[in-house]
TORLOLO-334389 format. One line per field, with one value per residue (C-alpha): residue number from 1; x, y, z. Coordinates in steps of 0.02 Angstrom, whole numbers, plus 50000, padded with zeros to 5 digits. Layout:
N
nr	c(NUM, ...) .
x	c(X, ...) .
y	c(Y, ...) .
z	c(Z, ...) .
***
This chain:
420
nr	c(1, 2, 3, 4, 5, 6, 7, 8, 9, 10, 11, 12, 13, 14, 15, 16, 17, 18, 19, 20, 21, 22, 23, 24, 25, 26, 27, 28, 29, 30, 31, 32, 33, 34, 35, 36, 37, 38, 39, 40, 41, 42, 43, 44, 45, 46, 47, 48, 49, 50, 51, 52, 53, 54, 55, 56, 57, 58, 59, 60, 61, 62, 63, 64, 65, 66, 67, 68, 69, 70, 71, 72, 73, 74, 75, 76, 77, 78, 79, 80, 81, 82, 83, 84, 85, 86, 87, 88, 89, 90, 91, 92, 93, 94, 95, 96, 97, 98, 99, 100, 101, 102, 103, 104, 105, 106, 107, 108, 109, 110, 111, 112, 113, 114, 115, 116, 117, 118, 119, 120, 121, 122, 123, 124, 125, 126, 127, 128, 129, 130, 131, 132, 133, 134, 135, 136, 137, 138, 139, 140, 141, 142, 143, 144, 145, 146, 147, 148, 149, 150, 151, 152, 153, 154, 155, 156, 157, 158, 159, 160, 161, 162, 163, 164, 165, 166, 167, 168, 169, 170, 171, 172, 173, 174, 175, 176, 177, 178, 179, 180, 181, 182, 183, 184, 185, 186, 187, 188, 189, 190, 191, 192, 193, 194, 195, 196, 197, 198, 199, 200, 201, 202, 203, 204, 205, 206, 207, 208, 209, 210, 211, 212, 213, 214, 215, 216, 217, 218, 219, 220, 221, 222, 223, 224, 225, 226, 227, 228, 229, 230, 231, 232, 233, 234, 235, 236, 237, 238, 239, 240, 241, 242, 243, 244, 245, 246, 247, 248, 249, 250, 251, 252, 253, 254, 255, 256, 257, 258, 259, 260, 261, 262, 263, 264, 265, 266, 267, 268, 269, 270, 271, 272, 273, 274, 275, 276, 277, 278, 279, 280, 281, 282, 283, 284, 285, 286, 287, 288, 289, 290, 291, 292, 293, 294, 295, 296, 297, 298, 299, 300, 301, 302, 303, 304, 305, 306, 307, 308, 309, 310, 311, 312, 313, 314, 315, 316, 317, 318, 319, 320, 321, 322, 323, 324, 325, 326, 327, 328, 329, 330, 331, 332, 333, 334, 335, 336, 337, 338, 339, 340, 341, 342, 343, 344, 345, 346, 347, 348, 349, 350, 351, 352, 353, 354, 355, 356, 357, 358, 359, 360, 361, 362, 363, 364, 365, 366, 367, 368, 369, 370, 371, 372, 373, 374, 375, 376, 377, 378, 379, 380, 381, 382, 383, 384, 385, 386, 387, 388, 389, 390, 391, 392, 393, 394, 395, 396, 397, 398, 399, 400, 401, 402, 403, 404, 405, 406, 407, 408, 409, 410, 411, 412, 413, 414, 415, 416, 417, 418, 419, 420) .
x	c(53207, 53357, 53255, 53159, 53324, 53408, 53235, 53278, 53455, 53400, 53267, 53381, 53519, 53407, 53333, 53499, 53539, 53422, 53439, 53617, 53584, 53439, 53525, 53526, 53693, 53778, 53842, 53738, 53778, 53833, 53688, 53850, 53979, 54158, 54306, 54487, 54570, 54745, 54907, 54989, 55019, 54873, 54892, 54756, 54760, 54668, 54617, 54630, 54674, 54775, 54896, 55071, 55153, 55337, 55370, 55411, 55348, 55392, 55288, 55387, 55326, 55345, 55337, 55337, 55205, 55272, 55298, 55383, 55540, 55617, 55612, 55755, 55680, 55537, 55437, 55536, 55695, 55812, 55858, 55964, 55955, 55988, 55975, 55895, 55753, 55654, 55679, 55538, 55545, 55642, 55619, 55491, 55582, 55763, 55650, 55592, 55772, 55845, 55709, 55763, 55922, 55875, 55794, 55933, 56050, 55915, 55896, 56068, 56086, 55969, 56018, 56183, 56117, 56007, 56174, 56268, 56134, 56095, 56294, 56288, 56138, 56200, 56346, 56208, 56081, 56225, 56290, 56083, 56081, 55939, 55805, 55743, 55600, 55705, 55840, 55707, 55624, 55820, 55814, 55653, 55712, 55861, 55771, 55650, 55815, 55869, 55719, 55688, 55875, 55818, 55662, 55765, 55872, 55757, 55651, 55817, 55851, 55642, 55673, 55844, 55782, 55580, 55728, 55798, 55655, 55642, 55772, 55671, 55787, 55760, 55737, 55781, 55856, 55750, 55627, 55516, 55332, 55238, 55275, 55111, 55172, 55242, 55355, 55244, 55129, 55082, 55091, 55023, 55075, 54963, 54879, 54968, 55116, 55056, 55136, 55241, 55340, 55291, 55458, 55472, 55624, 55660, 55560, 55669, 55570, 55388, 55228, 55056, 54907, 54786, 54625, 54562, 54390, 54357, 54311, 54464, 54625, 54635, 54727, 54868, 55006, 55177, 55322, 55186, 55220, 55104, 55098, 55003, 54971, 54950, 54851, 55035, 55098, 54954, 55061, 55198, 55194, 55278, 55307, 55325, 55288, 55159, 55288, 55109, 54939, 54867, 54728, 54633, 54491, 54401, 54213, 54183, 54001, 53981, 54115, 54243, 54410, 54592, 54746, 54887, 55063, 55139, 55336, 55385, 55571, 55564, 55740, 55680, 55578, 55428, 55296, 55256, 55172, 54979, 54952, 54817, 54880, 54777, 54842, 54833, 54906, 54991, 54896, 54956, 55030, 55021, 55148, 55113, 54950, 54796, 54664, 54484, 54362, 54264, 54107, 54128, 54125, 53987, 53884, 53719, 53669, 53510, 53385, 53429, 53611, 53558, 53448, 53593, 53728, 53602, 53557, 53755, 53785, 53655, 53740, 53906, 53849, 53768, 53910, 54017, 54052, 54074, 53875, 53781, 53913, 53929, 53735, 53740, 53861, 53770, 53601, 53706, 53767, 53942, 54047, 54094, 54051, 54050, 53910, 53836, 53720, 53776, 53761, 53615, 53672, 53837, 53897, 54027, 54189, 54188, 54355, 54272, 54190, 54104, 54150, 54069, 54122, 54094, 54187, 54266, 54085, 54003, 53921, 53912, 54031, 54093, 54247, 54280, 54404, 54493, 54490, 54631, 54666, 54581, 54617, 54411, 54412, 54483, 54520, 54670, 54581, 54661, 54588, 54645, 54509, 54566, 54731, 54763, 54663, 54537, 54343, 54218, 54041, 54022, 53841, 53692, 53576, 53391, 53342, 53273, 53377, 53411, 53367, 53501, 53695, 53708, 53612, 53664, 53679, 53546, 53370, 53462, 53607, 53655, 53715, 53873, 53863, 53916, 54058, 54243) .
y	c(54024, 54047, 54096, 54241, 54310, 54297, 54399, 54522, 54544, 54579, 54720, 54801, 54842, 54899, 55017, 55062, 55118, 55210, 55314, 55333, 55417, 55510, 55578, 55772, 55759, 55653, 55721, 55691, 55669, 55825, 55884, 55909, 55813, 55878, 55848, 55945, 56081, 56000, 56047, 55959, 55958, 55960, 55914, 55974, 55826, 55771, 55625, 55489, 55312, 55237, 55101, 55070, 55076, 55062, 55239, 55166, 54975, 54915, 54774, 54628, 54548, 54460, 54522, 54378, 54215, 54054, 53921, 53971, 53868, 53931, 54053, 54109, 54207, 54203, 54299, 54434, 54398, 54528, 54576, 54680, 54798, 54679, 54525, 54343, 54326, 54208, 54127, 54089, 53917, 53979, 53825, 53899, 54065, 53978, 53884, 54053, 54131, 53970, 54015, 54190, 54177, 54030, 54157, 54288, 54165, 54118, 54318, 54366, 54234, 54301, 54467, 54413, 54315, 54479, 54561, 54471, 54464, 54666, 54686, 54555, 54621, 54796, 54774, 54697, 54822, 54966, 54864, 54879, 54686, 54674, 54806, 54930, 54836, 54684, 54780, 54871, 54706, 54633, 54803, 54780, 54606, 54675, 54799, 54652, 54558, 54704, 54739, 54568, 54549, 54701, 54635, 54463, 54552, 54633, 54481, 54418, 54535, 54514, 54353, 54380, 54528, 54411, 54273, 54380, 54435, 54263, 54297, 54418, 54543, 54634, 54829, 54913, 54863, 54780, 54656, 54533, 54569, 54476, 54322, 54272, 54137, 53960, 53837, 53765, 53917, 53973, 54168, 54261, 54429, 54450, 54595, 54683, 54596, 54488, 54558, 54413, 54505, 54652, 54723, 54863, 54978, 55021, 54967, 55047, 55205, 55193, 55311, 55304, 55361, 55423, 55475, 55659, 55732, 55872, 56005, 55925, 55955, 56143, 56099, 55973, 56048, 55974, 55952, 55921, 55783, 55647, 55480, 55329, 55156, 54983, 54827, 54731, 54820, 54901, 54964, 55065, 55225, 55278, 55436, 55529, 55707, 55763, 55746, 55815, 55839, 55805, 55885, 55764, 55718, 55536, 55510, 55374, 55374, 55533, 55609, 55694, 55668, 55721, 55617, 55669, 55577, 55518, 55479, 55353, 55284, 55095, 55072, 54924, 54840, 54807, 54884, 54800, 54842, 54852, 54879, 54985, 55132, 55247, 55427, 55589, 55737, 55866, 56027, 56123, 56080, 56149, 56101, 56129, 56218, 56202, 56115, 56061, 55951, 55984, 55931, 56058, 56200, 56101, 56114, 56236, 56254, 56239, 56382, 56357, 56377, 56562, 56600, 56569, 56678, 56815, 56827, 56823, 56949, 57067, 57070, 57109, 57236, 57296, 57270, 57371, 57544, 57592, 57499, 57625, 57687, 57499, 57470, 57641, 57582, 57412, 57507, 57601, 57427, 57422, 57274, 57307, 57157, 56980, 56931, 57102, 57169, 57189, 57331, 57250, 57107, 57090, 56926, 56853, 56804, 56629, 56597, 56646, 56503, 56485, 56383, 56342, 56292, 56291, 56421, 56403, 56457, 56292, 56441, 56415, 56540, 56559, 56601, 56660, 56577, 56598, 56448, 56363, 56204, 56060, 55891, 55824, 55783, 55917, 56118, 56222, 56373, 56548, 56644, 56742, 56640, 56491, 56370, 56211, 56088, 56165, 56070, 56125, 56073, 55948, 55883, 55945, 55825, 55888, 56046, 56153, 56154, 56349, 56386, 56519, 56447, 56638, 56676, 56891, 56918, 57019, 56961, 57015, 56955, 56811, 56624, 56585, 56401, 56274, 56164, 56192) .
z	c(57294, 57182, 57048, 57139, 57219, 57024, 56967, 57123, 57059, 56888, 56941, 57036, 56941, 56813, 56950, 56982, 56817, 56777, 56945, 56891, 56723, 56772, 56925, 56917, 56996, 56852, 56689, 56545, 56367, 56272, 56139, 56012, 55914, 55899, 55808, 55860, 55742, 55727, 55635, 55493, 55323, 55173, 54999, 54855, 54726, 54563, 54567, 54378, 54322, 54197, 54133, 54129, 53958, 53889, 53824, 53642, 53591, 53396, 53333, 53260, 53081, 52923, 52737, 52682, 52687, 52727, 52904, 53029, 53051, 53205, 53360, 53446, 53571, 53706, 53806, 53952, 53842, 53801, 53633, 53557, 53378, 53245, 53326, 53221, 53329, 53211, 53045, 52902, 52809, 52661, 52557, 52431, 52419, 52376, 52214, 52185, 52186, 52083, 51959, 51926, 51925, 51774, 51693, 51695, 51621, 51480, 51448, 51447, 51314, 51207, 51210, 51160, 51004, 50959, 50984, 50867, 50747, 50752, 50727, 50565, 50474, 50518, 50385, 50261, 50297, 50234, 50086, 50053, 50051, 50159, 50188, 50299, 50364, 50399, 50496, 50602, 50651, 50709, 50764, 50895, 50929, 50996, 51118, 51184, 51230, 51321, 51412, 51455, 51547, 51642, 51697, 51754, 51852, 51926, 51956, 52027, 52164, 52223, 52229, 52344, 52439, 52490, 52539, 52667, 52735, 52791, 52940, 53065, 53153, 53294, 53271, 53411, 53573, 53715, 53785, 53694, 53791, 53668, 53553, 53455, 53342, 53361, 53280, 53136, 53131, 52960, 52930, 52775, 52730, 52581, 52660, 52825, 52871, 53046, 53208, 53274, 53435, 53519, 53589, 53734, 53712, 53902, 54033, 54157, 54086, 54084, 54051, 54123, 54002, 54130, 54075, 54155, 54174, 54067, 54242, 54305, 54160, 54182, 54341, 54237, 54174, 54124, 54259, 54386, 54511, 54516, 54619, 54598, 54688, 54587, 54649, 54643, 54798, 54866, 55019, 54915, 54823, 54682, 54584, 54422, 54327, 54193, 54035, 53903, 53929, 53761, 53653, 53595, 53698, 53716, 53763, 53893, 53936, 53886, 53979, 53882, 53958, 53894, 53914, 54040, 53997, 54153, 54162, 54262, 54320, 54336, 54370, 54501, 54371, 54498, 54370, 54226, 54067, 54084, 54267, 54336, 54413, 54528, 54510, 54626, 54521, 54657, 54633, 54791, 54955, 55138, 55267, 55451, 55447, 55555, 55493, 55526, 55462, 55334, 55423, 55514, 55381, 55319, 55499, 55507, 55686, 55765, 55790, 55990, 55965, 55855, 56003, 56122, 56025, 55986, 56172, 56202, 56091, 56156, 56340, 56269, 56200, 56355, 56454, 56332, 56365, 56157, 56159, 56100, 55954, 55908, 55867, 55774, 55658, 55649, 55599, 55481, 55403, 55484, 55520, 55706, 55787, 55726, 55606, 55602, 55510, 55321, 55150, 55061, 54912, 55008, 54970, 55106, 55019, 54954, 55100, 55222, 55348, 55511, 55645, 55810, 55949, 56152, 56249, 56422, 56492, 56392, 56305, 56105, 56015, 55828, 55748, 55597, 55463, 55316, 55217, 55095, 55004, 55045, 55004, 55016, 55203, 55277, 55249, 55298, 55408, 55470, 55580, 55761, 55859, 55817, 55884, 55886, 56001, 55999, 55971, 55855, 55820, 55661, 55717, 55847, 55918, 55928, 55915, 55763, 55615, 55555, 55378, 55364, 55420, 55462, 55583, 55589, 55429, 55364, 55256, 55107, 55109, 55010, 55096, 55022, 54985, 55104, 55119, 55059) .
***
């Protein structure tokens, strides 16, 4: 018995239901979607990536080969101009400088002997004791004493100045970022001297090289603000301005982009060299203007809703006294009422939107816009029919979609394109 008067229950609340919705009395669901034309502020942006730099990095290395002996420094520290950082094993270069300054001695004493013996067989060579041939060899014997010193000396200060460049120094102010080598490490400098620090200047002053799309950079210029997000704080904004919007383009995937120079102020120090930044370059801005979806700039109504506003349109104009002069001047291609008829080729300006919507009647109506910036969702409109609050259409359900989002313009007059 339970189980029949359960089955009972169940059978008649479904009855129920279904007398409830089909009731002619009962409001049924509107054939339309809406969204409200609200107020507020709009912001046209371009849209790039990039990565966090220090405005000026200096790579750190060694002209000379040799083991690293020590390392003062480490990563994040600071350094500043001038500073030992790191110190080559100078043992082999010390030998070297020993050496030359050995040979120096050796050549200074042999251009004193050639000195001495030039100034003694000068005397015999103009008392004609000895001849000419044996004065110019003491002669030439002489010079290669002399050019030899010079060559010692000069070996000398090599030798001095490659022992110096044992002690690395720090070139400009800042912070050490990178530190590639190790205590022990071997480093050869035979070719390109190897980068051993990689030290930012300032990193309370950083740049973002964002990459642009080519349809997109005739909209950068310098001084324009820009802000960005990165993945590190995901829930903060920060800011900056277009310092140079470079030339040279880059192909990625056969795109050709151009680089736009972003300053940044990192007086905080939350951003860090590398990061991924998302950027939105500021193009123009609207404060407390109405706006609308774009959906519904977008929307293209059904062949019902044209019937309907046709039909509507034909008793106003019965019911209007100035009729008969109206539909003259429509026949004669004017403009006098909404979505007449048009000049043939005329081309409605590329700011100018429809919207519709359902007036006090539940009737459908349209109003006529002037459209502005947009920031991708929605579009800042102008227009005498419209205020805020009120609800447009963005979406029909059934009915005949229209092939024409016009439906008064004339057969040839050209659809401006949809969407805004």
């Amino acid at each position: 018995m339970k189980k029949i008067f359960w089955i009972a229950l169940v059978v008649l609340l479904t009855a129920a239901g279904w007398w409830y919705y089909s009731s002619d009395g009962e409001t049924t669901l509107s054939p339309y979607r809406f969204v409200t034309i609200e107020r507020g502020d709009l912001e046209a942006t371009v849209a790039a990536t990039g990565n966090l730099n220090a405005v000026t990095t200096v790579q750190v290395g060694t002209q000379v080969s040799g083991r690293v002996d020590k390392i003062f420094v480490d990563f994040n520290d600071r350094v500043r101009r001038g500073q030992l950082i790191a110190r080559i094993d100078p043992t082999l270069l010390e030998q070297s400088v020993r050496d030359a300054e050995a040979r120096l001695e050796r050549s200074n004493a042999e251009m004193a002997h050639r000195q001495r013996e030039f100034d003694r067989n000068q005397k015999l060579y103009e008392s004609k004791v000895i001849t000419e041939t044996e004065f110019n060899t003491i002669q030439y014997n002489l010079d290669l004493a002399s050019a030899d010193l010079k060559s010692a000396k000069i070996s000398l200060e090599r030798a001095t100045q490659n022992l110096s460049y044992t002690a690395i120094y720090a070139p400009i102010d800042g912070v050490v970022v990178e530190r590639n080598v190790d205590v022990g490490q071997t480093v050869a400098a035979s070719l390109s001297a190897p980068q051993l620090f990689l030290i930012a200047n300032d990193l309370a002053q950083m740049e973002i090289l964002t990459s642009v799309d080519e349809s997109d950079i005739g909209m950068i210029k310098e001084g324009q603000k820009a802000r960005f997000t990165v993945q590190a704080y995901p829930d903060e904004t920060f800011y900056g301005s277009v310092r140079q919007v470079r030339l040279q383009s880059t192909m990625q995937e056969n795109v050709v982009n151009y680089t736009a120079v972003i300053d940044v102020d990192n007086s905080d120090g939350k951003l860090l060299p590398g990061m991924t930044a998302t950027v939105d370059f500021l193009v123009e801005s609207a404060n407390d203007v109405l706006m609308v979806s774009n959906a519904a700039l977008r929307f293209r109504p059904t062949q019902e809703m044209i019937a309907s506003m046709q039909q509507r349109l034909e008793r106003e104009r019965e019911q209007s006294p100035d009729s008969a002069q109206q539909q003259g001047a429509q026949r004669a291609g004017g403009r006098g009422m909404p979505g007449g008829g048009q000049p043939n080729g005329f081309q409605r300006p590329a700011n100018v939107s429809t919207l519709w919507y359902l007036d006090e009647n539940g009737e459908v109506a349209i109003a006529r816009v002037r459209t502005g910036i947009s920031d991708g969702r929605s579009t800042e409109i102008t227009g005498r029919a419209v205020e805020e609050g009120l609800d447009v259409i963005t979406a029909a359900t059934g009915g005949t979609q229209a092939t024409n989002s016009n439906p008064f313009q004339g057969q040839t007059q050209r659809r401006r394109p949809g969407g805004f």
